[in-house]
C-alpha positions as CSV (number, residue, x, y, z in Angstrom):
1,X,75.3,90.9,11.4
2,X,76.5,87.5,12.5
3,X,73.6,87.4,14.6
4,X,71.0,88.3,12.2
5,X,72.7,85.5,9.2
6,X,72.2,83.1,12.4
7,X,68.5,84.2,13.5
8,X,67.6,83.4,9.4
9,X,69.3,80.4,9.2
10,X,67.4,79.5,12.4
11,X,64.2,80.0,11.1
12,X,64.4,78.6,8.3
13,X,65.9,75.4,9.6
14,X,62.7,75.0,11.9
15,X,60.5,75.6,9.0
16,X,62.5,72.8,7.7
17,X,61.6,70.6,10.2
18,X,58.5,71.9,11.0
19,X,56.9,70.9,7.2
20,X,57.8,67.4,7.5
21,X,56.8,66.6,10.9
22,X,53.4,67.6,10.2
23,X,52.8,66.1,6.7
24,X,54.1,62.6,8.6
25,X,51.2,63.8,11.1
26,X,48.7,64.1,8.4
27,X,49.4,60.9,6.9
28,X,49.1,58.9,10.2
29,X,46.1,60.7,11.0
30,X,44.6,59.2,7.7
31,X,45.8,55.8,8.1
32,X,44.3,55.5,11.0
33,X,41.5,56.7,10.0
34,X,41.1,54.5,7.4
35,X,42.3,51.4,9.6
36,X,39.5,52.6,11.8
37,X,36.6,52.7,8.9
38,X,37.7,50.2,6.9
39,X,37.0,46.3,8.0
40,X,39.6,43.8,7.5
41,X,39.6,41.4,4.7
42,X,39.0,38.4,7.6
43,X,36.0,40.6,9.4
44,X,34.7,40.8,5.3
45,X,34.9,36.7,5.0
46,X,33.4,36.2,8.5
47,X,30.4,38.8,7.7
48,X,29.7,36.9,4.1
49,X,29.8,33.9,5.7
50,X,27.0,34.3,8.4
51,X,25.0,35.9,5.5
52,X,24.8,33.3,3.4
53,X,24.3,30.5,6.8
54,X,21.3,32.6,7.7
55,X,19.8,32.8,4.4
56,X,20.0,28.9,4.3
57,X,18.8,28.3,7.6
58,X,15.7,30.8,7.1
59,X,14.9,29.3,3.3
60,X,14.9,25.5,5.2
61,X,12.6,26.7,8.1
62,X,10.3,27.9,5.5
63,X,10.4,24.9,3.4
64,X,10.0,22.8,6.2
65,X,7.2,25.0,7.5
66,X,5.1,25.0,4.1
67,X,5.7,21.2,3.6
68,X,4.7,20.7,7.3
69,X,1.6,22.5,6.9
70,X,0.7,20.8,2.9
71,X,1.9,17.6,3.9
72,X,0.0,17.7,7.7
73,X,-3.1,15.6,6.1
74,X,-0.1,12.6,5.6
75,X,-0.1,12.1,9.1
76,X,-3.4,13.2,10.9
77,X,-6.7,12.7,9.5
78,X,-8.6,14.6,12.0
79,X,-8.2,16.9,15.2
80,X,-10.8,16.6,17.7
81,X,-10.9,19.6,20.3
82,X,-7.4,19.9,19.6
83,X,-6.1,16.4,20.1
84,X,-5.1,14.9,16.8
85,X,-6.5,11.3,15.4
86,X,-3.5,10.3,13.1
87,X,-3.8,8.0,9.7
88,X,-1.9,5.1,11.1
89,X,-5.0,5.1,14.3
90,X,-7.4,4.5,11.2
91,X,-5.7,2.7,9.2
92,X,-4.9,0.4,12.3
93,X,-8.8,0.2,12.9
94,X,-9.5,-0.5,8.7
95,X,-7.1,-3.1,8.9
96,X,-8.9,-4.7,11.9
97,X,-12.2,-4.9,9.9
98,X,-11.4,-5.6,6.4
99,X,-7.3,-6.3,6.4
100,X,-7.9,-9.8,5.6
101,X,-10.4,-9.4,2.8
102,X,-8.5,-6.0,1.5
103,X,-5.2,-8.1,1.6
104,X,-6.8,-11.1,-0.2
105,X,-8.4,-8.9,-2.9
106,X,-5.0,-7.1,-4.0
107,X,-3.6,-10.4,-4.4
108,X,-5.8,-11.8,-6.6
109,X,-6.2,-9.0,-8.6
110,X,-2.0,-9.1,-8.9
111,X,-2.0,-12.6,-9.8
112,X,-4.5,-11.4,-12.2
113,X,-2.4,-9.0,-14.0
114,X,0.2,-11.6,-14.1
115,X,-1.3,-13.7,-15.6
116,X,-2.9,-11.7,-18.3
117,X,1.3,-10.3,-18.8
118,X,2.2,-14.0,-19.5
119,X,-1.1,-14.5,-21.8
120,X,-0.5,-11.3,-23.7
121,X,-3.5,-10.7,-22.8
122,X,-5.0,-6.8,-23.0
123,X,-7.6,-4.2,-23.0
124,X,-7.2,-1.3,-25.1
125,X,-8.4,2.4,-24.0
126,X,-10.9,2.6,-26.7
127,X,-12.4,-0.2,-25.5
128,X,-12.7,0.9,-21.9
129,X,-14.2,4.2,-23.5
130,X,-16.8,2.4,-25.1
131,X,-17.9,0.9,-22.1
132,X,-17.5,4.1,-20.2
133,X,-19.7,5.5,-22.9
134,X,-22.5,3.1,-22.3
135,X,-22.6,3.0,-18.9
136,X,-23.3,6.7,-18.9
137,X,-26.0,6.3,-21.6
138,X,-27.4,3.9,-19.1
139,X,-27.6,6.3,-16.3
140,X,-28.6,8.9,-18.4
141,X,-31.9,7.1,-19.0
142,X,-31.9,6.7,-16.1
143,X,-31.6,10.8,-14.8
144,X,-28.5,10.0,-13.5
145,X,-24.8,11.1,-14.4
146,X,-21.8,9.3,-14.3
147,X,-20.0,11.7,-11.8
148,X,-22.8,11.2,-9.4
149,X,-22.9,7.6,-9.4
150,X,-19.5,7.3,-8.7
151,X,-19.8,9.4,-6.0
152,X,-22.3,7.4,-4.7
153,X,-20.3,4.4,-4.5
154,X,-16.9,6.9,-3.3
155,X,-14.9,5.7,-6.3
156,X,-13.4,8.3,-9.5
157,X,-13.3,7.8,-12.8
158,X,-9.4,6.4,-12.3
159,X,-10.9,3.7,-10.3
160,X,-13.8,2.9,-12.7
161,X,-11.4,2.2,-15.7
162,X,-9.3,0.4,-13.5
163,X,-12.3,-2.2,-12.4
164,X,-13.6,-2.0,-16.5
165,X,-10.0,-3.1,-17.3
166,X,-9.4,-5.9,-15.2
167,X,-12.8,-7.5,-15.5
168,X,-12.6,-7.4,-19.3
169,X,-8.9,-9.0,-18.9
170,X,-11.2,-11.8,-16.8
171,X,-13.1,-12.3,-19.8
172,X,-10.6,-12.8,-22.0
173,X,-8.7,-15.5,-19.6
174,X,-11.8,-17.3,-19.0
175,X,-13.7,-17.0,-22.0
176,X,-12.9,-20.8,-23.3
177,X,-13.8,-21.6,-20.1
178,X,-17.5,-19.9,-19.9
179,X,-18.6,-20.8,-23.7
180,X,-22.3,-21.8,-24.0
181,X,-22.8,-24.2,-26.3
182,X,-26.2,-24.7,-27.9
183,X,-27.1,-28.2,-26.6
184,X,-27.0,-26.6,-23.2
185,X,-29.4,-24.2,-24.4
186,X,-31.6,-26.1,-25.8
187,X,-31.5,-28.3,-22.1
188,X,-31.9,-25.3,-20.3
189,X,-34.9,-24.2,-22.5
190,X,-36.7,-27.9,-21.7
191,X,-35.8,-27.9,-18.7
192,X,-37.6,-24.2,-17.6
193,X,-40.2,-24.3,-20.6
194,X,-43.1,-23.3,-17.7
195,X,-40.9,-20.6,-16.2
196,X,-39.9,-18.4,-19.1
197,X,-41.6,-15.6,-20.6
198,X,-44.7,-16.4,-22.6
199,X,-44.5,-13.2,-24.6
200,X,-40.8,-13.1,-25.7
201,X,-39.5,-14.7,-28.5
202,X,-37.4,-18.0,-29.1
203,X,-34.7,-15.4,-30.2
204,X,-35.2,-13.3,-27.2
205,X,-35.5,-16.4,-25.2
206,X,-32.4,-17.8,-26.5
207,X,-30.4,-14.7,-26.0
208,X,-31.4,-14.0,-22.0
209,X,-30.8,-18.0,-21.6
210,X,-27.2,-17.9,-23.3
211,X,-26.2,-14.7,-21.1
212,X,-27.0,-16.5,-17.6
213,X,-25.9,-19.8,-18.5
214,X,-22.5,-17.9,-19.3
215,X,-22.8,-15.5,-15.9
216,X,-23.1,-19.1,-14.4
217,X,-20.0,-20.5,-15.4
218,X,-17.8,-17.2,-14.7
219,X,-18.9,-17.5,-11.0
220,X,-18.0,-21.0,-11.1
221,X,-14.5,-20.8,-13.4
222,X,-13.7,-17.8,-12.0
223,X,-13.3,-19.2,-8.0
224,X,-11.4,-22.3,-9.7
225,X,-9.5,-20.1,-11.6
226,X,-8.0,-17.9,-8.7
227,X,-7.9,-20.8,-7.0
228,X,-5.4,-22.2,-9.5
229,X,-3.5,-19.2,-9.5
230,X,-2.8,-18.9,-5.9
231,X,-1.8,-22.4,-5.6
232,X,1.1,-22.4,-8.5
233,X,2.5,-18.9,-7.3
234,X,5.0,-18.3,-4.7
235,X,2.7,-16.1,-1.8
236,X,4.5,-14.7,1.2
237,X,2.4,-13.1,4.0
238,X,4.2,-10.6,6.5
239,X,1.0,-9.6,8.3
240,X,-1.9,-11.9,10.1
241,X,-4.8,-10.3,10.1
């Protein structure tokens, strides 16, 4: 009897133990598990982190690429057979030929614009659009167009306005300077009597003679003039051409 109370209290003292053990089993079976599956916070960070340096790096290779590629005509203006001929080459060889003359025409044209600033001196756009209009009426009659003219001579219509502009701000500065008078009309008139047209009139006469007289005088001011300019203002050259 003893025996049997013993055997049962046996048994059920191992199940007793038995149950626990293996739950704690269970449980370290799934924490491992999950140690093993699940990254750490740090491998997380480190993972994010070369991501996002990647992404940069790719997004400035490709930036650099495309402006490489858009921006390419900046630095070579030709490839011949492969070999590149690069802008500073021609610009080197322009320079050689025309630096001088270039050089000395943006200067004047500066003092120029200077000049007209301390004058108050200016041409307004509906002036310039006048003119623009007439020289295309001009051409027209002439079975031309505007856009092929100026393609001709390898200049835009930017470029046109800016020429229009700055010899009508000439005009202005000098146009005390290159009045006609009538007297020297009349000289002129006396002088040429045998050389002008028989069939226009004294009115047409008069007109033509007025306008060369003046185109006279503008060559003449207008060197004096420049001259002037260049010697009262403060020029400092950094290239010898």
């Amino acid at each position: 009897m003893e025996n049997n109370n013993d055997q049962t209290n046996n048994e059920s003292a191992e199940d007793t133990i038995e149950e626990p053990f293996e739950e704690t089993v269970d449980e370290i079976e799934e924490e491992v598990v999950k140690e093993t599956h699940t990254p750490s916070r740090a491998t997380v960070k480190i993972s994010k982190r070369t991501l996002k340096k990647y992404i940069i790096i790719t997004l400035v290779a490709a930036i650099l690429a495309t402006a490489g590629y858009y921006l390419k005509s900046y630095f070579i203006a030709a490839t011949v057979n492969g070999k590149p001929i690069s802008r500073v080459q021609v610009i080197k060889e322009l320079e050689k030929q025309g630096g001088k003359q270039t050089l000395d025409s943006e200067i004047t044209k500066t003092l120029i614009l200077q000049e007209a600033v301390k004058s108050n001196v200016d041409v307004s756009q509906e002036t310039l659009d006048q003119q623009i209009k007439e020289i295309e009426t001009s051409l027209t009659t002439q079975g031309q167009t505007l856009e092929s003219a100026l393609e001709l001579q390898g200049m835009t219509r930017e470029n046109l306005y800016e020429q229009l502009k700055l010899q009508k701000i000439i005009e202005v500065m000098l146009q005390d300077r290159t009045a006609v008078t009538d007297a020297e009309i009349d000289a002129y008139i006396q002088e040429n009597k045998d050389f002008l047209p028989k069939e226009a009139t004294q009115e047409e006469i008069v007109t033509d003679v007025r306008e060369q007289l003046k185109q006279q005088k503008f060559a003449t001011e207008f060197q004096s003039w420049v001259t002037e300019l260049k010697e009262n203002a403060k020029i400092n050259y950094y290239t010898n051409y």
